[in-house]
matplotlib code that plots the C-alpha trace (Angstrom):
import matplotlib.pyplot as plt

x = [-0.1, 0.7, -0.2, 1.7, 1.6, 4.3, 5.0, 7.1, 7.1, 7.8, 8.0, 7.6, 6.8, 3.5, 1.9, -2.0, -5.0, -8.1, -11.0, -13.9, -12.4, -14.2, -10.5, -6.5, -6.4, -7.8, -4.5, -1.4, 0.8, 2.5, 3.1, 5.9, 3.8, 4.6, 3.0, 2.9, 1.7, 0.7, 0.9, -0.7, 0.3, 2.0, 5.5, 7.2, 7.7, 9.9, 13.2, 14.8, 13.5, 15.8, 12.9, 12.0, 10.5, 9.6, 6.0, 6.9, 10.7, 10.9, 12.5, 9.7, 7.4, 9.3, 9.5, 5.9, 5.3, 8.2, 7.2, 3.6, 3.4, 6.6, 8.1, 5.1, 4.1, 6.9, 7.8, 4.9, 1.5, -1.7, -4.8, -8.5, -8.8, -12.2, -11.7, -10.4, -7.1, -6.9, -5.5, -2.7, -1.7, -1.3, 0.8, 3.1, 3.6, 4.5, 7.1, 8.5, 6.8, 5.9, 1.8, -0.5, -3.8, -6.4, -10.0, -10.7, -10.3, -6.5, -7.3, -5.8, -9.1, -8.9, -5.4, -5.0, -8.2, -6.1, -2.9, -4.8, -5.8, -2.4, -1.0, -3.1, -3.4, 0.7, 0.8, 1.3, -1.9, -0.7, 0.0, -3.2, -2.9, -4.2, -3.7, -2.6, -1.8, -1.2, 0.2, -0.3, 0.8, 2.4, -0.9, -3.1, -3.5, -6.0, -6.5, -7.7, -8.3, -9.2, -11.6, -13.6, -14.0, -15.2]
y = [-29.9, -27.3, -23.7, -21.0, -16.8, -15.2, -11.8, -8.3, -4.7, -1.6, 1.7, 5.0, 9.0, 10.3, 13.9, 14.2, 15.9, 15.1, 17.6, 18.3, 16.8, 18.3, 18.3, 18.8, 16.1, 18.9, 20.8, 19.0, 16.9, 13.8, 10.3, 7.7, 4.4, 1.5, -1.2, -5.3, -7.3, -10.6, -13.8, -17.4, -19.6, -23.4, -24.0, -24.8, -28.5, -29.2, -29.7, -28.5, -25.2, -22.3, -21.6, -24.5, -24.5, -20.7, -19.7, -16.8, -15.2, -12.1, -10.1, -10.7, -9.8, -6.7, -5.8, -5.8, -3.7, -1.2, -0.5, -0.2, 1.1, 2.1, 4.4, 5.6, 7.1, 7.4, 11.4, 12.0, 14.2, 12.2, 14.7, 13.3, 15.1, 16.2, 18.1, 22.1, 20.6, 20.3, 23.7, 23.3, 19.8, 21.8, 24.8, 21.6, 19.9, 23.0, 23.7, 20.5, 18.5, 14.8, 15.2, 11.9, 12.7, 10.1, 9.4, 8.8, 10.6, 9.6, 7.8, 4.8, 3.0, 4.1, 3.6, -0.3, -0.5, 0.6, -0.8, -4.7, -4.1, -2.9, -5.6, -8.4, -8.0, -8.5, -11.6, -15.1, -16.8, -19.6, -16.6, -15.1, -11.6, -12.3, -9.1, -5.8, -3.5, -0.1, 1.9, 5.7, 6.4, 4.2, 3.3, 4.3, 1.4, 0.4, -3.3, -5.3, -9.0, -11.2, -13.5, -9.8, -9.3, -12.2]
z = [1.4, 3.6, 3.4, 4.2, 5.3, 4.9, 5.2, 4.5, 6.2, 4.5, 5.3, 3.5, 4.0, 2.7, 3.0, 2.9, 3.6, 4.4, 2.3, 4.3, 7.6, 10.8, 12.5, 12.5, 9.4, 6.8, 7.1, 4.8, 7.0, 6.8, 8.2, 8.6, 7.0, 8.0, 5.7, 6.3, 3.4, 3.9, 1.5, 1.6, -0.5, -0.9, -0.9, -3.8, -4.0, -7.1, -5.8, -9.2, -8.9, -7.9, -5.3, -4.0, -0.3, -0.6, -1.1, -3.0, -2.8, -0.6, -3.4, -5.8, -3.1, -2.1, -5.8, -6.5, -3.3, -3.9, -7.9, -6.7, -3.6, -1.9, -5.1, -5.9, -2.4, -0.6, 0.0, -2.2, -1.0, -2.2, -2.3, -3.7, -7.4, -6.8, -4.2, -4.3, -3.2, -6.8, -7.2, -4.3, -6.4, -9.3, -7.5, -5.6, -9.1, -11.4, -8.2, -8.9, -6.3, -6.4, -6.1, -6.0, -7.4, -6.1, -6.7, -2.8, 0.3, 0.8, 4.6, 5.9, 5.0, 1.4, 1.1, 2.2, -0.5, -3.5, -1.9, -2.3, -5.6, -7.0, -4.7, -6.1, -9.9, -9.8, -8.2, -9.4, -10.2, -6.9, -4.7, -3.0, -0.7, 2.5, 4.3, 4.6, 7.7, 7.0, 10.3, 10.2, 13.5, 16.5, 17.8, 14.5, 11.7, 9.3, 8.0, 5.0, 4.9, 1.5, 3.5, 4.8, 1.1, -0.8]

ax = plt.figure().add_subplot(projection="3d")
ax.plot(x, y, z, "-o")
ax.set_aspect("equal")
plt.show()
């Protein structure tokens, strides 16, 4: 049996800011993400079904990662919600802005962290996550691997 990464990039536009940071990263800015989600799995061998030879079908990868990631974060502003950035969320949302209140300081770190979990608790039970890359910047990325956290 052969088994099989596969993987899809995404890209989205997310303010932050970094509470307590010693440098520029305390003030709200924002960064073009780029995110690569990775896949192992097994090809599917039936030959009846619709997907046979795919691991798992690009658009029902993409549409995990777009309803759990991608629409949810993209042009958002994610600040931790116990932090005083608590009262600039509030201001942002009642002037109709799209505010992501977190329970972590919103790094790249942090942010591949919740990105696995959301990732894996939607897929298929024969479908494992094997990595995430989560680019902040052009030379600036953070990465999470399943066999790192077994």
């Amino acid at each position: 049996m052969n088994t099989i990464r596969i993987t899809k990039q995404f890209s989205f536009e997310t303010g932050h800011a970094l509470f307590g940071y010693d440098g520029k990263c305390k003030n709200v800015h924002g960064h073009s993400y780029k995110l690569s989600v990775t896949v192992i799995g097994h090809p599917i061998t039936d030959t009846s079904n619709v997907k046979y030879g795919m691991v798992i079908d690009f658009s029902d990868l993409k549409k995990i990662v777009k309803e759990e990631i991608v629409d949810l974060f993209d042009h958002a502003t994610v600040f931790n919600q116990n932090t005083p950035h608590i009262e600039l969320a509030a201001e942002l949302k009642q002037r109709g802005h799209h505010v992501i209140l977190v329970d972590y300081q919103p790094t790249s770190e942090n942010m591949v962290i919740d990105f696995a979990q959301k990732i894996q608790s939607r897929l298929p039970e024969n479908i494992a996550l094997f990595s995430l890359k989560l680019q902040e910047t052009e030379s600036s990325y953070a990465e999470w691997y399943a066999s790192d956290n077994l």
